[in-house]
C-alpha positions in Angstrom: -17.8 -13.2 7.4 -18.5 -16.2 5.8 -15.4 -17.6 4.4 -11.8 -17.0 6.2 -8.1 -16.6 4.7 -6.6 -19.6 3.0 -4.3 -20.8 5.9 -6.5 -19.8 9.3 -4.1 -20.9 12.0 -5.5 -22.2 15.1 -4.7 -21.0 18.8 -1.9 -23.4 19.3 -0.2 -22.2 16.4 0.1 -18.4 17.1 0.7 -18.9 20.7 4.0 -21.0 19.1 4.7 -17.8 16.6 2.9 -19.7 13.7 5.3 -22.3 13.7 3.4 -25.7 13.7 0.4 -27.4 15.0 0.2 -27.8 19.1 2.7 -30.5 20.0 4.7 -30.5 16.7 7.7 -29.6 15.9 9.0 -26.4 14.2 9.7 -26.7 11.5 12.7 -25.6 9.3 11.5 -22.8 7.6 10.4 -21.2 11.6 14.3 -21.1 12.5 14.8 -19.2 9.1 12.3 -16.3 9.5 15.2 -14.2 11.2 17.2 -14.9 8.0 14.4 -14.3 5.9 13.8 -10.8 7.1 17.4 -10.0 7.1 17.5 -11.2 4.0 14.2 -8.6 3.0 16.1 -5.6 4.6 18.9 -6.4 2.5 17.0 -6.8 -0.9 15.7 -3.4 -0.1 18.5 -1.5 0.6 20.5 -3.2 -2.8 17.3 -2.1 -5.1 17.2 0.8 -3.1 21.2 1.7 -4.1 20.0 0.7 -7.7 17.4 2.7 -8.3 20.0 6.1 -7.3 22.6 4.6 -9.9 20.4 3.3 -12.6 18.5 5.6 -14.7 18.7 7.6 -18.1 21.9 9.0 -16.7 24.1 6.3 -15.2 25.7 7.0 -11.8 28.7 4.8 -10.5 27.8 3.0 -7.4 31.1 4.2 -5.3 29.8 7.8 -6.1 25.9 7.2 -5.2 27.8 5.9 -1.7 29.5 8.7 -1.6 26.8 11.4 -2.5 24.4 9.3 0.2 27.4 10.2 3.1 27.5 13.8 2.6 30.9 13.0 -0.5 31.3 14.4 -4.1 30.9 13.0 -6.7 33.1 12.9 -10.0 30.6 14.6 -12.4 29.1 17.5 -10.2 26.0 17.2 -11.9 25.3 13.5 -10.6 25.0 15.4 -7.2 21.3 17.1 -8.3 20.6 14.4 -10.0 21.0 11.9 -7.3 19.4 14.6 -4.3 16.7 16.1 -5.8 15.1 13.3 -8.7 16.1 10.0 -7.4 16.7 10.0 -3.5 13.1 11.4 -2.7 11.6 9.4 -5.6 13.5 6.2 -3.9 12.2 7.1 -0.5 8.8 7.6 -1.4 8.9 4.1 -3.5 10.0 2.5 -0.1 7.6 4.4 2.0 4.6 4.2 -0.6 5.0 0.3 -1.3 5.3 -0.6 2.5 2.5 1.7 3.7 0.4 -0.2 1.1 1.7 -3.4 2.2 0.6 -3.0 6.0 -2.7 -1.8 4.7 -3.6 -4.5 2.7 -2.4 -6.9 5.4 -4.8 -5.7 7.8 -7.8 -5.5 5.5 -7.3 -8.8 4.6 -7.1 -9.8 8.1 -9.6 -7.5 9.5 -12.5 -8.7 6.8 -11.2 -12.7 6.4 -10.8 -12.2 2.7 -7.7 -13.0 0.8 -8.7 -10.6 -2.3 -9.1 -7.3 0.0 -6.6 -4.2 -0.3 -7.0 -0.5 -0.6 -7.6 -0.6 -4.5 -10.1 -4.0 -4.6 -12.2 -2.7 -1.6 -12.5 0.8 -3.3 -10.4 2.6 -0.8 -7.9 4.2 -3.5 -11.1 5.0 -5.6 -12.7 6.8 -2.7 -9.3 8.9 -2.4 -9.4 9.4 -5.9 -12.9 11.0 -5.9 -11.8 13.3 -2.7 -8.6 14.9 -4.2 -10.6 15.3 -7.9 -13.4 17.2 -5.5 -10.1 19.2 -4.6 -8.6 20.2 -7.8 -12.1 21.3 -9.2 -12.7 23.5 -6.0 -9.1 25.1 -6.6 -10.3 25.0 -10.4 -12.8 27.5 -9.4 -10.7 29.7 -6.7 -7.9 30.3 -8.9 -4.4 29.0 -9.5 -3.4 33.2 -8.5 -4.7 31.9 -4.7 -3.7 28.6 -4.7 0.0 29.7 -5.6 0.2 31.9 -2.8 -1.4 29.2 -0.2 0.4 26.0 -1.8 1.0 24.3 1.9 -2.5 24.6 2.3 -3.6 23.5 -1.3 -1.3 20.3 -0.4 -3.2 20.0 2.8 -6.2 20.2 1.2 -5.6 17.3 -1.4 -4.5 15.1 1.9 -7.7 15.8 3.7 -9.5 15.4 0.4 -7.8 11.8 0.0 -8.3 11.0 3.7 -12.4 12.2 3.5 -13.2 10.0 0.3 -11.1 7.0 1.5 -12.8 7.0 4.9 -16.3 7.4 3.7 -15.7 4.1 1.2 -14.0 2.4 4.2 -16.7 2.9 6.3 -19.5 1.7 3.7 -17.4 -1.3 3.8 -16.9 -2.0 6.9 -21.2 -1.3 7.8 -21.8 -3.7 5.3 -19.1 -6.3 5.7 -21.2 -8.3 9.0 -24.0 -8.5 6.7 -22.6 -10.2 3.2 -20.3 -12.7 2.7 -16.5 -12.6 1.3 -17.5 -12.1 -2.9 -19.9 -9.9 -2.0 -17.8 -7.4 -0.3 -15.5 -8.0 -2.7 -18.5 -7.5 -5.8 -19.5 -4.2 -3.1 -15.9 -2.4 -3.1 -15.4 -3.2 -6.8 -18.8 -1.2 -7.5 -18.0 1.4 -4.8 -15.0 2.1 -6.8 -16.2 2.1 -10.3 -19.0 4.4 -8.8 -16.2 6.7 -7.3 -14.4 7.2 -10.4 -17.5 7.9 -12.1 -17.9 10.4 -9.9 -14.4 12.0 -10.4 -15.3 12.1 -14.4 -18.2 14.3 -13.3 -16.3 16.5 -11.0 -13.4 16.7 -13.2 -16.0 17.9 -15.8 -16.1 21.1 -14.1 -12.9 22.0 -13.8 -10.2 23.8 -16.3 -8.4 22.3 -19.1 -5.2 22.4 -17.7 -5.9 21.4 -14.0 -7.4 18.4 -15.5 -4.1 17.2 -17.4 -2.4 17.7 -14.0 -4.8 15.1 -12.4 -5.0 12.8 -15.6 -1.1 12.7 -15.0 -1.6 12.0 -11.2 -4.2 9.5 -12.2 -1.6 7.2 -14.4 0.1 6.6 -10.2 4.1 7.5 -10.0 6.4 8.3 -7.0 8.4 10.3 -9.2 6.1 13.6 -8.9 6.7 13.7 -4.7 9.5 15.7 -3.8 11.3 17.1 -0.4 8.6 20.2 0.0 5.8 16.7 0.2 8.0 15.2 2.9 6.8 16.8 5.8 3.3 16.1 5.5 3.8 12.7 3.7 6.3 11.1 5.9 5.0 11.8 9.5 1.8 10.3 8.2 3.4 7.5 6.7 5.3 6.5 10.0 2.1 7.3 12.3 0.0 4.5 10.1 3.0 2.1 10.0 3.7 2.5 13.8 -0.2 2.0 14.1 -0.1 -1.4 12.3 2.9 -2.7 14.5 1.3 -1.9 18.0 -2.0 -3.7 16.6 -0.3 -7.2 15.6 -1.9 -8.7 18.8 -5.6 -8.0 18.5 -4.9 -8.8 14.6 -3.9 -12.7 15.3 -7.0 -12.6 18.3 -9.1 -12.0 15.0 -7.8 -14.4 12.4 -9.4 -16.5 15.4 -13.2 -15.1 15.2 -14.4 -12.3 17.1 -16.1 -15.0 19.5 -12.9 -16.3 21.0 -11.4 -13.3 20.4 -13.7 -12.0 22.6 -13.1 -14.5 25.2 -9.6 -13.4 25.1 -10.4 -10.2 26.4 -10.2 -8.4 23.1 -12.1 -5.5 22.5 -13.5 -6.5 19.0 -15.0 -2.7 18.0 -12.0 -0.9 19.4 -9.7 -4.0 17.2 -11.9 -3.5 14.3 -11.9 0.6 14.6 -8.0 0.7 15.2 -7.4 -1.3 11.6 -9.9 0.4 9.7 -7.9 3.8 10.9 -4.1 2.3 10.5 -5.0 0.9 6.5 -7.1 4.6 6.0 -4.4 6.2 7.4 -1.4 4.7 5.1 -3.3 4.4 1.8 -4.9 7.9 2.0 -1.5 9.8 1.8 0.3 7.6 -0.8 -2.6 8.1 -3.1 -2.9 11.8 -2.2 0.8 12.4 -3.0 1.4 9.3 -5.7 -2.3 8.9 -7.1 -3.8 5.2 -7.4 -1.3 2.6 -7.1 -2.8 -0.7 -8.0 -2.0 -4.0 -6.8 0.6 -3.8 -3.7 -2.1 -3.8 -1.0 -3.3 -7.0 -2.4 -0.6 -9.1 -3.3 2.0 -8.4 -0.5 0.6 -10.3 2.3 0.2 -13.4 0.5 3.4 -13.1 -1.1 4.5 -12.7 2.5 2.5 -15.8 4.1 4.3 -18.0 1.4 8.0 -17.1 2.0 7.3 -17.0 6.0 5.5 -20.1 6.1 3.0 -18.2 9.3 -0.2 -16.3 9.6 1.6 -14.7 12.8 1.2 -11.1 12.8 4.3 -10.5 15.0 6.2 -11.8 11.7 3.4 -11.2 8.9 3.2 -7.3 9.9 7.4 -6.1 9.4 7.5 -9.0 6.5 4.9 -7.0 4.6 5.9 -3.8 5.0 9.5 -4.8 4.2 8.1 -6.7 0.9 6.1 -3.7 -0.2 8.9 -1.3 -0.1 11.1 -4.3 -1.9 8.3 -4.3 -4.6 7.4 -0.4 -4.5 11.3 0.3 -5.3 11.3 -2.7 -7.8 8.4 -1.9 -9.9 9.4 2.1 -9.6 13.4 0.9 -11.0 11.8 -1.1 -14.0 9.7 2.2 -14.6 12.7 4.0 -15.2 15.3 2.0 -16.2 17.0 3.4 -19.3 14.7 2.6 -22.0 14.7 4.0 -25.5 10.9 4.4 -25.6 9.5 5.3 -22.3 5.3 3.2 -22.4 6.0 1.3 -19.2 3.8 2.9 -16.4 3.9 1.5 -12.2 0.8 0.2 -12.5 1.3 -1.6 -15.6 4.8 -3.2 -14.1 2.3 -4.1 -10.6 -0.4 -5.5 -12.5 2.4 -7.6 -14.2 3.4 -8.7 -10.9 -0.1 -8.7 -9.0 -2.6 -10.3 -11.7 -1.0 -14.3 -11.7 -1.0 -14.0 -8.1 -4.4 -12.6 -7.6 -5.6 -15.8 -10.3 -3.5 -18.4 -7.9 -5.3 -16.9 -4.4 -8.7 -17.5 -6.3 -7.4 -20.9 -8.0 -6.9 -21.7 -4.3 -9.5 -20.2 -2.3 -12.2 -23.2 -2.1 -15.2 -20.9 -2.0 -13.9 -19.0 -4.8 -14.1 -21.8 -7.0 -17.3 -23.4 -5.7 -19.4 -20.4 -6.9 -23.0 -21.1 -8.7 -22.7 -20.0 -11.6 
């Protein structure tokens, strides 16, 4: 690729954990990333607490700690409230948010380009497009069948999501050696547009009623996953997040260039496969279970670079994926606090967040601005 991240460290600096040029000192903000990332595990388990007590019905916080360690609670009916609506809907806030997080750290890292993520490289649009091809094909089978085989109607959206985000990823990643950092980024954008184009057609085809079902998906929630998703969702989750913390090696050998990487002993291909896999791997069950959500995959890792001061993957990785399930369960909290009129939507709370972030990476970015017009 032509251009490179914003803050490229140099060998020196990630053999010294990102923490200064060769020779120099470290600086103050280096001896606070262990504070820093406490400090992240602790903002998400207080927004986490929140977003059990807060809500159209207003739980007491000694009782949400008491319903979380097996206790009663005053009002029996804060008990379903609190197990079967918020706790998953928390949990898959966290899970969601940091799974997109790690993705969109990788991309960025894997194609140098600070604008990458699932959504602006076309990933979630490519998921999009698979489980639409889904719902029409269950459109046409039945709802009678598909009630009776709902495990494998679930497994059928994942390996829908999973099929159209790895055939967009793998466009991508044929044509990112050949063009430079816009143009992938001009590439995905079209890849997606021509994706969702594709789901109108599909979509065209199927009945009246399973097409509200995925126009509701389509507006991107974690309030519609529940515990009967958990055991596809989570394992998947985990497997992709695992993925992205074994691979934070080979990740900082390529914010390097594949050359010296190279020289390090790296295998480049098997580097390059092993990312494309861990970000297909955690954005293709989140938008299979939650639909599109926008922004997180793009604006975590920068937001993560600035309060960690390091381009060091060994820090960089568990930052993001603790700052994504911080913003996953903060955007999801505003979503439902106890509004009288209900128009606030995830994606419009992320894109509240995400788009004066995504305008200061490009105010930044040197060849962003330079571009002939």
């Amino acid at each position: 690729m032509k251009a490179t991240l914003a803050a490229n460290p140099t060998p020196g600096e990630l053999s010294a954990g990102g923490a200064g040029p060769v020779g120099g000192a470290i600086d103050a903000r280096a001896r606070l990333r262990p504070l820093i990332l406490l400090g992240l595990v602790l903002a998400v388990a207080f927004v986490f607490v929140l977003e059990l007590a807060i809500g159209s019905v207003r739980i007491p916080l000694a009782d949400v700690v008491a319903l979380l360690f097996g206790g009663s609670a005053e009002v029996p009916a804060w008990s379903t409230i609190l197990r079967e609506l918020r706790l998953p809907r928390a949990v898959t806030a966290a899970l969601g948010g940091a799974a997109l997080g790690a993705a969109g750290l990788q991309l960025q890292t894997l194609f140098r380009n600070p604008l990458a993520g699932p959504w602006a490289l076309g990933i979630t649009a490519g998921a999009q497009f698979g489980v639409a091809v889904v719902v029409a094909t269950g459109s046409v089978v039945g709802s009678e069948l598909l009630a009776r085989v709902a495990f494998l109607n679930e497994l059928g959206i994942v390996a829908g999501s999973f099929l159209g985000a790895g055939a967009v990823t793998a466009a991508i990643a044929a044509a990112s050696r050949r063009v430079s950092t816009i143009t992938l980024l001009i590439l995905g954008l079209m890849l997606g547009f021509f994706a969702q184009g594709m789901v109108s057609v599909v979509l065209h085809f199927t009945s009246e009623t399973q097409g509200r079902v995925f126009a509701s998906w389509n507006d991107g929630s974690f309030a519609g996953v529940h515990w009967d998703h958990f055991p596809v969702l989570v394992p998947l989750v985990v497997v992709g997040l695992v993925l992205s913390m074994a691979i934070v090696k080979p990740l900082n050998a390529l914010l390097l260039g594949e050359r010296y990487a190279s020289t390090l002993g790296l295998s480049v291909e098997r580097a390059r496969l092993l990312a494309l896999t861990g970000a297909v791997v955690l954005a293709a069950p989140v938008t299979a279970y939650c639909g599109p959500v926008l922004f997180i995959g793009m604006i975590v890792p920068h937001m993560a670079r600035g309060l960690l001061n390091t381009s060091d993957h060994r820090i960089l990785m568990p930052a993001a994926i603790l700052m994504g399930a911080l913003l996953g369960l903060s955007a999801d909290l505003v979503v439902h606090l106890p509004w009288e009129r209900h128009f606030l939507h995830l994606n419009a709370v992320n894109a509240l967040v995400g788009a004066p972030i995504v305008v200061g990476v490009v105010l930044r970015n040197r060849q962003m601005r330079s571009m002939p017009v």
